[in-house]
matplotlib code that plots the C-alpha trace (Angstrom):
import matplotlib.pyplot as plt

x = [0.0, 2.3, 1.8, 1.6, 4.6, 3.6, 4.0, 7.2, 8.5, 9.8, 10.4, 7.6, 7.2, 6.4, 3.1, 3.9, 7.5, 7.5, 10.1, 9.1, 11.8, 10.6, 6.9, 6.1, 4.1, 3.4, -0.1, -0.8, -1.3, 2.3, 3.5, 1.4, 2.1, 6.0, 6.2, 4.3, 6.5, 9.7, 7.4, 7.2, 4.1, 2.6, 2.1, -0.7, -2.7, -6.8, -8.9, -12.4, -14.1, -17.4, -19.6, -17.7, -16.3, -12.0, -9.9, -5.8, -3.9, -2.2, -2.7, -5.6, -5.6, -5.1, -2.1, 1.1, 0.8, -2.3, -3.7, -6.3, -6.8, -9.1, -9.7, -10.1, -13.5, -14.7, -14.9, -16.6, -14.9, -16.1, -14.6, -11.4, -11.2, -11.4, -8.6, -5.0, -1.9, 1.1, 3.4, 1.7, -1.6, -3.1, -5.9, -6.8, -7.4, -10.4, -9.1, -11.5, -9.7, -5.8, -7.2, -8.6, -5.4, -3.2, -5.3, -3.4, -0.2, 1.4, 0.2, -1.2, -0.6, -3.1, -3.0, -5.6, -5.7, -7.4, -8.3, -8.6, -12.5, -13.6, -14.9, -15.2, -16.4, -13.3, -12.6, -15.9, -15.7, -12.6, -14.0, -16.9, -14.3, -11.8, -14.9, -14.6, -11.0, -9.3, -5.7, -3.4, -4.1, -3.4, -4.7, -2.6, -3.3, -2.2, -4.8, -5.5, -9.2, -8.9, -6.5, -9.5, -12.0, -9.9, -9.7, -13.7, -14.8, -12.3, -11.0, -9.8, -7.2, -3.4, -4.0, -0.5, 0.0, 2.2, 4.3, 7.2, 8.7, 7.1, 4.0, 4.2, 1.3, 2.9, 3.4, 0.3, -2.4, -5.7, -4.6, -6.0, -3.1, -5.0, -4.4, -1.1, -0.2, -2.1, 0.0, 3.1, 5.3, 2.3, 0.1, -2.8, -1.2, -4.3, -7.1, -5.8, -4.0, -2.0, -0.6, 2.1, 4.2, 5.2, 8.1, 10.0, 13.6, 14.8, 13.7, 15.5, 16.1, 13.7, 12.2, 8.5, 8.3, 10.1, 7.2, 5.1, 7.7, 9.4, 6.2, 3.3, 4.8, 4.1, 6.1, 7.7, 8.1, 10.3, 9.3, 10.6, 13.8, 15.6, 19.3, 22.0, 22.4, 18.6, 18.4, 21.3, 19.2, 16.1, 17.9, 19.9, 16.4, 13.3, 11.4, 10.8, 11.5, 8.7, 11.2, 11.5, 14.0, 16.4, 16.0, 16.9, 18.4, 15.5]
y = [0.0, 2.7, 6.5, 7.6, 8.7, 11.9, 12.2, 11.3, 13.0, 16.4, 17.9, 18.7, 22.5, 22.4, 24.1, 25.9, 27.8, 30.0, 33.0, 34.7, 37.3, 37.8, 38.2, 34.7, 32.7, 29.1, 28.2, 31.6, 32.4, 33.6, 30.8, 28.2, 30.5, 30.8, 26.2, 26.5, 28.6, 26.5, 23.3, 21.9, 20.1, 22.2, 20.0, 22.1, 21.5, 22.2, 23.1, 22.8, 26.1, 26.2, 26.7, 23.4, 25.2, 23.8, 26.1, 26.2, 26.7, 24.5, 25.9, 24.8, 28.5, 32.0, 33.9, 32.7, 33.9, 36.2, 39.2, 37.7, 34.0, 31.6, 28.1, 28.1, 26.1, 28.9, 31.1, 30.9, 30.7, 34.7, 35.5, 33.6, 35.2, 38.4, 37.5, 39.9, 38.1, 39.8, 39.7, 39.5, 41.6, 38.1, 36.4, 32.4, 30.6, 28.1, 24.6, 25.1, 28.8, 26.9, 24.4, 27.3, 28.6, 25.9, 24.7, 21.3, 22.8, 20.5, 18.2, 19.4, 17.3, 18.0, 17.1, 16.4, 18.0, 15.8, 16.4, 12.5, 12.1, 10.7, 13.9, 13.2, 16.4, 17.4, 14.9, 14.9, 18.5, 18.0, 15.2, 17.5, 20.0, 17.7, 16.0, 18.9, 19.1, 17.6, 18.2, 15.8, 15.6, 13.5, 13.3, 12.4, 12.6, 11.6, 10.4, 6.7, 7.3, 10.3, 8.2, 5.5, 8.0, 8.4, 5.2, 5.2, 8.8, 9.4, 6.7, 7.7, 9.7, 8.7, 8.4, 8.7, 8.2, 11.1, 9.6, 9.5, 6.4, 7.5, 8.9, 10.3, 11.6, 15.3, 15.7, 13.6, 15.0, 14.3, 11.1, 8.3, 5.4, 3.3, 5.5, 6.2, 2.5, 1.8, 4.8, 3.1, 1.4, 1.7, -1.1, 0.5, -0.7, -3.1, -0.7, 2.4, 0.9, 3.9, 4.3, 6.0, 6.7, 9.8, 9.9, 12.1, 13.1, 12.7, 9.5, 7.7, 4.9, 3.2, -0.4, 1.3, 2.9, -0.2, -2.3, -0.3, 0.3, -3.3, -5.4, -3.3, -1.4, 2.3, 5.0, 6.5, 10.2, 12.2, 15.5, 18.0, 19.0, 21.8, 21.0, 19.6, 16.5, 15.9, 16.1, 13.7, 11.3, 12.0, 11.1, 7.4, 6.4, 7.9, 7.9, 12.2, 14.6, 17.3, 20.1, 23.9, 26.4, 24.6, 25.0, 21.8, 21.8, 22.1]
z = [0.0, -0.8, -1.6, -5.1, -6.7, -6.5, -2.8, -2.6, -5.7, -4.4, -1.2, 1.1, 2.5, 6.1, 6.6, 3.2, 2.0, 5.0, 6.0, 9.1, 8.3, 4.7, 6.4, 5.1, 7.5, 8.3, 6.9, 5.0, 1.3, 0.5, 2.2, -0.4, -2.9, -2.3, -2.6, -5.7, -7.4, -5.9, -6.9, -3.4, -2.0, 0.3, 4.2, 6.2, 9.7, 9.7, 12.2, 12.9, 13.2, 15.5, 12.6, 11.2, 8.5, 8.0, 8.6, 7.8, 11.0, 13.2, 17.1, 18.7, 20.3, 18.8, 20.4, 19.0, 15.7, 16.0, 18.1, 20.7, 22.4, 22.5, 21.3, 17.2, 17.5, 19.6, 16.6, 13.3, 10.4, 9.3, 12.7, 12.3, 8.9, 10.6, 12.9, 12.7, 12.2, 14.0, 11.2, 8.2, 6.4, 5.8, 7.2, 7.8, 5.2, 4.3, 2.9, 0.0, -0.1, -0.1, -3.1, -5.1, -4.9, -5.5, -8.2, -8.3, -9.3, -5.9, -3.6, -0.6, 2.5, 4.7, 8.6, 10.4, 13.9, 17.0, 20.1, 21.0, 21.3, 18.2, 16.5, 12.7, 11.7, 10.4, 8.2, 7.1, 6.1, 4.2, 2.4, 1.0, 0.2, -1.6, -3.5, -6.1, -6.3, -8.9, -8.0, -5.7, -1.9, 1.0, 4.1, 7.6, 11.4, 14.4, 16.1, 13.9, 14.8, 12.6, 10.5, 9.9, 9.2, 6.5, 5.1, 5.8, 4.3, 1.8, 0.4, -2.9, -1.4, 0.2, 3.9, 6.3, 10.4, 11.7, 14.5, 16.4, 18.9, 22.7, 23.7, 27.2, 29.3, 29.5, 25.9, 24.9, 28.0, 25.3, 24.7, 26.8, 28.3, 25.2, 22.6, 23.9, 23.7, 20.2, 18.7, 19.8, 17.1, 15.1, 16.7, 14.7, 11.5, 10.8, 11.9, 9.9, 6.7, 6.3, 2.6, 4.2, 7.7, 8.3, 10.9, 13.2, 11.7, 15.2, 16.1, 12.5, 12.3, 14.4, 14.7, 13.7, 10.4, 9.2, 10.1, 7.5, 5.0, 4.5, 5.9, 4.4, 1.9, 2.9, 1.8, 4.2, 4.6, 7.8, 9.3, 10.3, 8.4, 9.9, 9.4, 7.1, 9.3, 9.8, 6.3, 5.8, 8.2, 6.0, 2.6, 4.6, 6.1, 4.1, 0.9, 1.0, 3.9, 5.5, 5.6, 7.2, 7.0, 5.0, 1.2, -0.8, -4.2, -7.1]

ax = plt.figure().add_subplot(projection="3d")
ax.plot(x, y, z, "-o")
ax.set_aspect("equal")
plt.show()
């Protein structure tokens, strides 16, 4: 069950080609724009707004990025549109607003943010939004509940499991002991069928992406390149690296 070719082609731009210091931020329209015109997929987090409406941001909260605070399902999505950014004129994006402007010229990867209690709304929202796109898109969580909603709702489209080797309580606090343990070397395996794993840079090589990619056949993709060694790691042990503030040769 591996990914397409086309996810593993080219380089993949970490919530989009963003430069702080340029006034390029994660998740925003320059930042989609600025991978297109380099040809990089584009990897980007949504959000469930409280009219259930998918919005592109990864914090569960405004405040780091933005003026204000509060949970981003407290809001609609007009009022998260509304929202200042500190850095940057631009506002929040929609998903359907990202593929309208992508238009297929990348892939998007698009991961799927969880809270741990079974909520399919967001994947369910995406699905009706990525019905009338044409152009390449995968989906990717977490959570393998959101992973198998997924394989259930949309399964026409490349699926992955973000993870890394331990899950502990203080870094994992919505996650039940279970979940915990099922996320674990990928214990899920059978209950989420991911097409591909996509693994922390850090934690290369490890026992558990190797279960998918020489047992199951996933691809196998690494996040989050930062540095020269990381991305040697990435290029020994993966199929395509998530990177960030390291530009790879075209």
């Amino acid at each position: 069950m591996r990914a397409p070719e086309w996810l593993t082609a080219r380089p993949v731009a970490h919530r989009g080609l963003h430069d702080a210091a340029r006034g390029i931020i994660e998740n925003m329209p320059a930042a989609a724009n600025a991978a297109v015109q380099g040809r990089f997929a584009i990897e980007c987090d949504i959000q469930l707004s409280a009219d259930g409406e998918v919005m592109v941001h990864h914090d569960d909260e405004l405040g780091r990025l933005t003026e204000g605070s509060g949970p981003i399902d407290g809001k609609t999505a007009a009022e998260l549109k509304a929202v200042a950014f500190k850095d940057t004129p631009e506002r929040m994006m929609t998903l359907a607003e990202l593929c309208a402007l992508v238009a297929g010229q990348v892939p998007l990867v698009i991961e799927v943010k969880s809270r741990f209690d079974g909520d399919r709304r967001l994947v369910k929202r995406m699905a009706e939004v990525l019905s009338g796109y044409d152009g390449p898109a995968a989906g990717m969580s977490f959570d393998p509940d959101q992973v198998v909603a997924l394989r259930e709702l949309i399964p026409s489209r490349p699926r992955g499991i973000v993870a890394e080797h331990d899950y502990t309580e203080p870094d994992w606090p919505k996650a039940s002991a279970a979940q915990r343990h099922e996320m674990t070397h990928l214990r899920h395996f059978f209950r989420t069928w991911p097409h591909f794993v996509a693994y922390w840079v850090d934690d290369l090589p490890s026992a558990a992406p190797w279960i998918g990619r020489h047992i199951f056949g996933s691809s196998l993709l690494t996040w989050t390149v930062r540095t020269p060694e990381q991305r040697a790691r990435a290029a020994r042990h993966a199929d395509q690296m998530i990177f960030e503030d390291f530009r790879p040769e075209s």
